[in-house]
N, C-alpha and C positions, 0 to 999 in steps of 0.2 A: 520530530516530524517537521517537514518543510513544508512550503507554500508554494503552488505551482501558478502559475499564471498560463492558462489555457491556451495554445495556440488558436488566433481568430481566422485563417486563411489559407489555404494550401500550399501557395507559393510560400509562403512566409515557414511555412511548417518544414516541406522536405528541404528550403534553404538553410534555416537551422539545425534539421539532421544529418543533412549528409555535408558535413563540416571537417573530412579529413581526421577528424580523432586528434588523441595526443599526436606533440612534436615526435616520438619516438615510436609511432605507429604508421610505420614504413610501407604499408600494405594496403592504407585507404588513402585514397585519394579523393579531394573535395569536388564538389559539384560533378562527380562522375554520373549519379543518375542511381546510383546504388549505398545504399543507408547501410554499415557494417554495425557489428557489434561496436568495435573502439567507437563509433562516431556518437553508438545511442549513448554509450557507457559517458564518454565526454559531455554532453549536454546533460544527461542525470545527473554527473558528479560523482560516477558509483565506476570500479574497476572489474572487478569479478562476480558480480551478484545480479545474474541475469534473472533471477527472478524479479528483483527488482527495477532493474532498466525497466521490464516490459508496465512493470508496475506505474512508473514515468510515463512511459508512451500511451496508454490507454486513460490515463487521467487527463493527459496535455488533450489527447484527442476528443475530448467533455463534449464541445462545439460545435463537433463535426458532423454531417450524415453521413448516412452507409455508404454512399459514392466517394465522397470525400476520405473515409475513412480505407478504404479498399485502396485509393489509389495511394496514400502511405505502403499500407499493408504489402502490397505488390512490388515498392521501389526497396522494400529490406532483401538485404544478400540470402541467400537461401537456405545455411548456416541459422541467420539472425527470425528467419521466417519460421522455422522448426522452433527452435527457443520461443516466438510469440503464441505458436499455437498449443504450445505446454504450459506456456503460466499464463495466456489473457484473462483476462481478471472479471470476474461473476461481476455483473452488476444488478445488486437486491436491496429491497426496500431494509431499513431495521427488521423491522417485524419480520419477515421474512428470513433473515439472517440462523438461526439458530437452527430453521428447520431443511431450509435449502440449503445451506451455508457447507461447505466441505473443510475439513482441516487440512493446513496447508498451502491454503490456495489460496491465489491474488482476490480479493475484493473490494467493491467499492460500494458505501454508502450513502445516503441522501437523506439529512436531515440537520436536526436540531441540538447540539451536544449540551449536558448540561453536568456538571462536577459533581461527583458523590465528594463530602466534605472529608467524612473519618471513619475511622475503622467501626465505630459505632454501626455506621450507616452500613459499611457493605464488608463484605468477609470473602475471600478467596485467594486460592493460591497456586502457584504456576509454575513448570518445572524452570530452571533459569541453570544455564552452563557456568561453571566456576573452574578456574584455570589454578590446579594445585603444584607448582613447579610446572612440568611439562605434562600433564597428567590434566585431560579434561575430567569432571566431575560432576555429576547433574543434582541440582540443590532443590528443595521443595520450599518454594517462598512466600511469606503475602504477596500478591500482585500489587500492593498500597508501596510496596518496599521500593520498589523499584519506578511506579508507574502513578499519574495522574492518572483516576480511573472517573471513565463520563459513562451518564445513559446517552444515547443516540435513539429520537425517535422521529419518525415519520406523521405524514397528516393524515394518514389511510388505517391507524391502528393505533389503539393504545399500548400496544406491547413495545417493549424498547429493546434495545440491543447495549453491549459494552464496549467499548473502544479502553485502550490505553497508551497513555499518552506519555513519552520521555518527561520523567518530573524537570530535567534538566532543561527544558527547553518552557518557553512561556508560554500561560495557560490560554487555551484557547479560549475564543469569543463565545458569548451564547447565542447565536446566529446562526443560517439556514448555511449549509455547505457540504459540500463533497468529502468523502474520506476514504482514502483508498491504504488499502494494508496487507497482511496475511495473519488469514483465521486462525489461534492458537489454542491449546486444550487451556481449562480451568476446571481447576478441583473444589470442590465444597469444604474439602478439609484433604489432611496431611498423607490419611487412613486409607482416602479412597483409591482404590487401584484403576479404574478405569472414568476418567473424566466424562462428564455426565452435561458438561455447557463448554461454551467457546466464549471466545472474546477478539476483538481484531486488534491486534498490534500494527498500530498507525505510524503509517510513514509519509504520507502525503495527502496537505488540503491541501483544495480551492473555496475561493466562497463562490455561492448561488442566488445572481439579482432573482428577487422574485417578482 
């Protein structure tokens, strides 16, 4: 999971998107007026995962109001406007999460993250893609196997939500912040055929002055 540092200003913001894209992206041109895929893809750092770019955009845009936010929305190519209105990203409390939550789909959280330590403490498990020669293969795994797993909670409920977090990457702060992901099934066990909770595989904070 990355850290995004929230665009504070409009100019500053379609300055830094409509940025020409990669050197080998012959098709955008900088400071035209018009934000393409290559351009968001390039300030994400992402190539083909346009779920994800938008997942960038709607987090960078934390800051913004709805005027400000429109007029981004309005300079994307019409291509990149279509793709924003399929993945823009739910923004829900924790608590909230599990019952408004869609699988799937981009979301962003507001809260408190706090690490479940061990297997002790929490138990679940998650389909996870496995690449056998050329042969994909879908593996049923602890979600501990692969993922730092946090409660995330809000000030409005005692109910928490789960995030999981790349173990490979450093563990997050226990402090107030944003997290934005896509909602995944979670199993109670091996057995169950239909996943019965979610979890957000997090791909991007920010922190939250309070």
């Amino acid at each position: 999971m990355k850290q995004l540092m929230p665009f504070n200003n409009i100019t500053d913001a379609i300055s830094n998107l409509d940025n020409g894209g990669r050197f080998y992206d012959v098709f955008s041109k900088s400071n035209d007026g018009e934000i393409s895929k290559a351009e968001l893809g390039k300030l994400a750092g992402v190539f083909n995962d346009k779920q994800k770019m938008i997942l960038f955009l709607d987090l960078s845009m934390s800051n913004f109001d709805t005027t400000a936010k429109s007029k981004i929305i309005s300079s994307l190519s019409q291509d990149l406007q279509q793709i924003y209105n399929k993945h823009k990203a739910d923004i829900l409390l924790p608590s909230e999460a599990s019952i408004k939550g869609q699988l799937a789909n981009n979301t962003i959280v507001t809260g408190i993250p706090k690490l479940i330590d061990s297997r002790t403490d929490f138990n679940g498990f998650i389909i996870f893609p496995l690449m056998a020669g050329k042969v994909m293969t879908m593996m049923i795994i602890p979600i501990i196997e692969k993922y730092d797993v946090y409660k995330i909670r809000d000030n409005e409920s005692s109910k928490s939500f789960l995030i999981a977090h790349d173990k490979e990457m450093k563990r997050l702060p226990e402090k107030m912040m944003k997290v934005a992901g896509v909602l995944k099934e979670l199993k109670d066990n091996k057995e169950e055929e239909k996943s019965s909770k979610m979890y957000l595989e997090a791909m991007y904070f920010m922190d939250v002055i309070i």
